[in-house]
C-alpha positions in Angstrom: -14.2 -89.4 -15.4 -12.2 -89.3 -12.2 -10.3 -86.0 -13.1 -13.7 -84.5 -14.2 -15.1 -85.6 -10.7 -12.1 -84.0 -8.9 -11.6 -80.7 -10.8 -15.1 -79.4 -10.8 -15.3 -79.2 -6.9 -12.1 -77.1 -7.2 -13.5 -74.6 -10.2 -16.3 -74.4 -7.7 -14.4 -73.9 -5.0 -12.2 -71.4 -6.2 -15.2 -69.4 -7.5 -16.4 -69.2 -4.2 -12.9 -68.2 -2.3 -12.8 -65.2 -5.5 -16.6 -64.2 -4.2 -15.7 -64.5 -0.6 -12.6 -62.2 -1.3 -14.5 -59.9 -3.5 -17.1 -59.6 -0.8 -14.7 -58.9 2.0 -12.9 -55.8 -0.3 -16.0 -54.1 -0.6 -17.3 -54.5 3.1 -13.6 -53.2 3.6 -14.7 -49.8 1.7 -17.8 -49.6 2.9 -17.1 -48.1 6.2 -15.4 -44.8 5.6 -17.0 -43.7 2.2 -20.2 -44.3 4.5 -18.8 -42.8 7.3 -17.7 -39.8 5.6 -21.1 -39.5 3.8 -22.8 -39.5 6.6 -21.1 -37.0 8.2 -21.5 -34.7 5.1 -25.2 -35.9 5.3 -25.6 -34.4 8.6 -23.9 -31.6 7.6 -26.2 -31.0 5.5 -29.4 -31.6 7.3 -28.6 -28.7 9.3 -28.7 -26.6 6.9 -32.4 -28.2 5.1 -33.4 -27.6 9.0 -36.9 -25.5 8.5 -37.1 -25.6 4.5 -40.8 -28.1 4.8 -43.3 -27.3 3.0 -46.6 -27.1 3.4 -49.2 -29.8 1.5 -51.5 -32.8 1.7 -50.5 -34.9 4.6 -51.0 -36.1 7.9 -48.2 -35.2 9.4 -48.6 -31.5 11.7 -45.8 -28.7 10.8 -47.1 -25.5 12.5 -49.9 -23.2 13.2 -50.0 -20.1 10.8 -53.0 -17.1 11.3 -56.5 -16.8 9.4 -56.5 -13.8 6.7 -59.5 -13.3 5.0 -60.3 -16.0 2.2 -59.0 -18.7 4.2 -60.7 -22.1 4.5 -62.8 -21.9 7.6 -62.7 -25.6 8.0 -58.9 -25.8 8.7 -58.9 -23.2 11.7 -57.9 -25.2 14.8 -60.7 -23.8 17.6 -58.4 -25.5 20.2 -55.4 -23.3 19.8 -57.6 -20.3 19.0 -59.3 -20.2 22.1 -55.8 -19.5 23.8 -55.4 -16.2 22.0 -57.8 -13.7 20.5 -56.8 -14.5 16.9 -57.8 -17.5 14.9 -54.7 -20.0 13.9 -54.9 -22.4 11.1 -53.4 -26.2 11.5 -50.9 -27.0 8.6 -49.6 -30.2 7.8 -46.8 -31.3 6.1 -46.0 -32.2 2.8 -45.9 -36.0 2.5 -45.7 -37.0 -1.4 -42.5 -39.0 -1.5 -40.5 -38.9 -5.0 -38.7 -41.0 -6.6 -35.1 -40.0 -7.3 -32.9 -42.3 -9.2 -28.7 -41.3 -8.9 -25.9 -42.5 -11.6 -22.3 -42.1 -10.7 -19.6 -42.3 -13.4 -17.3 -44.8 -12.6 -15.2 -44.9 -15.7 -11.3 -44.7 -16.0 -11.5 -40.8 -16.3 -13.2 -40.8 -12.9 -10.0 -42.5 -11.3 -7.7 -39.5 -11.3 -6.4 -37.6 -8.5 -3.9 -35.2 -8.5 -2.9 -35.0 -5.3 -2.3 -37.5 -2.7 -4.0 -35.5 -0.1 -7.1 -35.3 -2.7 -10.1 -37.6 -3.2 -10.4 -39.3 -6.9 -12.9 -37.8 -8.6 -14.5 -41.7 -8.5 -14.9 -41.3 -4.7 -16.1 -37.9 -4.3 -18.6 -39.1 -6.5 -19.9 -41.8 -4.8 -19.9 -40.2 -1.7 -21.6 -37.3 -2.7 -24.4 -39.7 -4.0 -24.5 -41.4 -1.0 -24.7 -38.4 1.3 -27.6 -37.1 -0.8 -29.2 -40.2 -0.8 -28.8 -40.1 2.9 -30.7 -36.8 3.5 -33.1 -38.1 0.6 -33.8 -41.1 2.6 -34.1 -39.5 6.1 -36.6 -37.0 4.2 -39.0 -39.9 3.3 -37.7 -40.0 -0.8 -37.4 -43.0 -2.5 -33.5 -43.2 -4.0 -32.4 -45.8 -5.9 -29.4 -46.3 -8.8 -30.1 -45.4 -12.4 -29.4 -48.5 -14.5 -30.1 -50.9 -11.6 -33.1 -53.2 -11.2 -34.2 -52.7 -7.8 -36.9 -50.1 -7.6 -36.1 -47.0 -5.5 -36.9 -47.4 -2.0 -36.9 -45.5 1.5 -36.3 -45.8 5.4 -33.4 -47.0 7.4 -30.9 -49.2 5.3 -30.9 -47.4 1.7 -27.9 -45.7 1.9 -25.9 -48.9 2.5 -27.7 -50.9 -0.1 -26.8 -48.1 -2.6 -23.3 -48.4 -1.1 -22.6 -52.1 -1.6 -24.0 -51.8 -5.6 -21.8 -48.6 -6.1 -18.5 -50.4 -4.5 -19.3 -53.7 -6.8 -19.7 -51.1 -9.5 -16.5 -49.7 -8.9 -14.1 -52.8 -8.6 -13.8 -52.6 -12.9 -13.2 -49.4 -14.1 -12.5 -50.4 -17.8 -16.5 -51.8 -18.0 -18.0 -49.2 -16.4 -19.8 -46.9 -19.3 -18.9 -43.6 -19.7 -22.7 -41.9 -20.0 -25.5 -43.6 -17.9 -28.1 -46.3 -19.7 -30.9 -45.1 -21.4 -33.2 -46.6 -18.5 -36.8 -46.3 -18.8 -38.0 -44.4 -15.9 -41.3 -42.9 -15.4 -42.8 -39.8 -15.7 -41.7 -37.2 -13.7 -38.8 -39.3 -11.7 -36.1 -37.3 -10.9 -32.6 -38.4 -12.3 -29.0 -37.0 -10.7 -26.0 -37.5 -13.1 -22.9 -37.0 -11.3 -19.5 -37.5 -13.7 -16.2 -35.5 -15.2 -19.0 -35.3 -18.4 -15.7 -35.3 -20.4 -17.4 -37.6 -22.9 -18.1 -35.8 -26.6 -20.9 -33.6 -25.9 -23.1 -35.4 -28.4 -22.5 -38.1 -26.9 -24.8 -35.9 -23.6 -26.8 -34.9 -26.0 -28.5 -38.2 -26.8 -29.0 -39.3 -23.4 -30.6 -35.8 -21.9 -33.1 -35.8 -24.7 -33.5 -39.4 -24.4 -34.8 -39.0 -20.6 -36.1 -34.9 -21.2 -38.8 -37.0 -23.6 -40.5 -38.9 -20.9 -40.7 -35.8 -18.4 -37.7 -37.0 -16.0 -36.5 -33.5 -14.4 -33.0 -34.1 -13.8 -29.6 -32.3 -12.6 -25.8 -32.9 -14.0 -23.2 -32.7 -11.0 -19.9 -32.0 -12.8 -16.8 -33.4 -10.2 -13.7 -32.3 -11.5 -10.1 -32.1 -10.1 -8.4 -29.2 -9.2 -6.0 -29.7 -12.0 -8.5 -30.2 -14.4 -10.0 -27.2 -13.8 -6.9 -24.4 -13.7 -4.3 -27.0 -15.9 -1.2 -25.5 -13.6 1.4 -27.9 -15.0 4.4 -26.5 -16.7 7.5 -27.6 -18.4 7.6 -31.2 -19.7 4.8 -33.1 -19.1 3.5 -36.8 -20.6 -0.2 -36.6 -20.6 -1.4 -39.8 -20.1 -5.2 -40.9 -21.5 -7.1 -43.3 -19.0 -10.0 -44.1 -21.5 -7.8 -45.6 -24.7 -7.2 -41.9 -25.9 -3.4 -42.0 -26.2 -0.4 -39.9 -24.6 0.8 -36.8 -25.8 4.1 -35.3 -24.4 4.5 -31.2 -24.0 7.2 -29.6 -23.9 6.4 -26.5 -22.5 3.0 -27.5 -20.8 2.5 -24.1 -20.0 2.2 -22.6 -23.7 -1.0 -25.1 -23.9 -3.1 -23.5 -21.1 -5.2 -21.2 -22.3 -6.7 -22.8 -25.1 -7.3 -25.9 -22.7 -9.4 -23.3 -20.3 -11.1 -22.0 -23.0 -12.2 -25.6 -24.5 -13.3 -26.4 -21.0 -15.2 -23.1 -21.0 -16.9 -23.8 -24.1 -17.6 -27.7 -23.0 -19.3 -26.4 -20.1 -21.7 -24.1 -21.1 -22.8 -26.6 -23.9 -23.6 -29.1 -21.4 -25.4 -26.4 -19.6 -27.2 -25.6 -22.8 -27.9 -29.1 -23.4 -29.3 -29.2 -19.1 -31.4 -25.4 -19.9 -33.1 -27.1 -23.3 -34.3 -30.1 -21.7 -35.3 -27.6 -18.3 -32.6 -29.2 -16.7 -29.7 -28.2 -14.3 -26.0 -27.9 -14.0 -23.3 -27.0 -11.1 -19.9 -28.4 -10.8 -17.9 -29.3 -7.6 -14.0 -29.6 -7.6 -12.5 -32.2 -5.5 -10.9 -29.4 -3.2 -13.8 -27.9 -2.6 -16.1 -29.1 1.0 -18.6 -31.5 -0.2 -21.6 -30.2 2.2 -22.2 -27.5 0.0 -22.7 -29.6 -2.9 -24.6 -31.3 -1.8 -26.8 -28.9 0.5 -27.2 -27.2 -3.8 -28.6 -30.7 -4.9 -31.3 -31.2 -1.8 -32.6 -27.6 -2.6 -32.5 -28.3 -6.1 -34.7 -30.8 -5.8 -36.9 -29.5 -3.4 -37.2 -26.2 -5.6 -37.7 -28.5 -9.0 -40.6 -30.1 -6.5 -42.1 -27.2 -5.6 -41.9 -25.9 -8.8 -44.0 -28.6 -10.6 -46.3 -29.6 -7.9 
């Protein structure tokens, strides 16, 4: 009884130092993905700057001139009078959306090929995290596809999204490869940022899965430079990061042409699989600016919206 009595107080107690340490890792990270995201975030909204649209709302966006066939009841008499043509009032559009984002986070996603580069596991995260930054500042509700917590707007989202993404991230090895097959509801907007180097029918089943209950959605491809033009030569160990084995070239070079055109073909699949289910597709390479990623995904979305409104 008295060693019982004295060792459960130190489980607990080491438990607790683990969390505390845990804790402070991630509040380490948080600050310059955020930072960085937010940067790319106003980026961004510079470039969104004048792309409302018009709707039901209460909130006013401009004054536009009466043509013919007009509703008579939304001319504003006040601003009228100042002119000798009549000016309707329009307000803007105020529907929020829900948009729910899934970063892949599995081994694949760790590689970088050059110290000066980003992995393609924190370009990820910080692409979601800038778009969910613009989302947010637009009045969208963003949340994480596969968490519990509904998605939600205003000040604060972005860092609550940070802190699950960074937890996420601490395990590599148990983070899934393809996102859950999370029931979301009809017409909820889904982002799927990965390497999507997974078997493509492995895709297939979780595009239909969501196309099925009406979620629009858009596949963000992040590879690395060296993914995507395979310029090694001479001998080289290819290492797999997901339990697929090494192989070891002797002339890596000799190999380079059938890997581009297997990544050619892998691509336009998965872009078949995205047209089928009216779905998108782009990719962004790690070398590449981030704004203009995401500046593709906020106009996606407000396209898809306007689109299906």
């Amino acid at each position: 009884m008295a060693i019982g009595t004295t060792t459960q107080p130190n489980e607990a107690l080491l438990v607790r130092d683990r969390q505390k340490a845990e804790a402070a890792a991630v509040a380490e990270r948080l600050p310059p993905l955020l930072l960085a995201a937010e940067r790319i975030a106003a980026t961004v909204e510079q470039g969104v700057h004048g792309r409302r649209r018009t709707g039901p709302g209460e909130v006013f966006w401009q004054y536009r001139p009466y043509y013919p066939g007009d509703e008579l009841k939304r001319l504003d008499w006040r601003a009228s009078a100042k002119t000798d043509r009549l000016y309707l009032r329009q307000l803007e559009w105020s529907a929020s959306q829900s948009v729910y984002l899934w970063c892949d986070l599995s081994p694949s996603m760790s590689y970088g090929s050059r110290r000066d580069l980003p992995t393609k596991s924190a370009r990820a995260q910080v692409l979601a995290l800038a778009l969910s930054s613009v989302l947010a500042r637009a009045g969208e509700r963003v949340g994480l596809l596969g968490h519990p917590e509904p998605p939600s707007a205003g000040r604060g989202v972005t860092e609550r999204l940070a802190e699950r993404l960074f937890i996420d991230a601490r395990d590599p090895a148990k983070a899934p490869s393809v996102p859950p097959q999370a029931g979301l509801p009809a017409h909820a907007h889904a982002l799927i940022i990965s390497d999507f180097l997974s078997p493509i029918d492995d895709w297939q089943g979780v595009i239909a899965g969501f196309a099925t209950r009406n979620v629009h959605g858009h596949l963000l491809q992040v590879l690395d430079p060296a993914e995507q033009s395979m310029p090694f030569t001479g001998r080289v160990r290819f290492q797999g990061m997901e339990r697929e084995g090494d192989v070891l070239m002797s002339r890596a070079e000799g190999i380079r042409q059938q890997y581009l055109e297997r990544l050619t073909a892998h691509q336009q699949s998965l872009r078949d699989l995205a047209r089928h289910a009216g779905w998108s597709m782009t990719v962004h390479v790690t070398d590449g600016p981030a704004a203009t990623s995401v500046l593709q995904l906020y106009q996606w979305l407000a396209a898809d919206r306007g689109m299906r409104r």
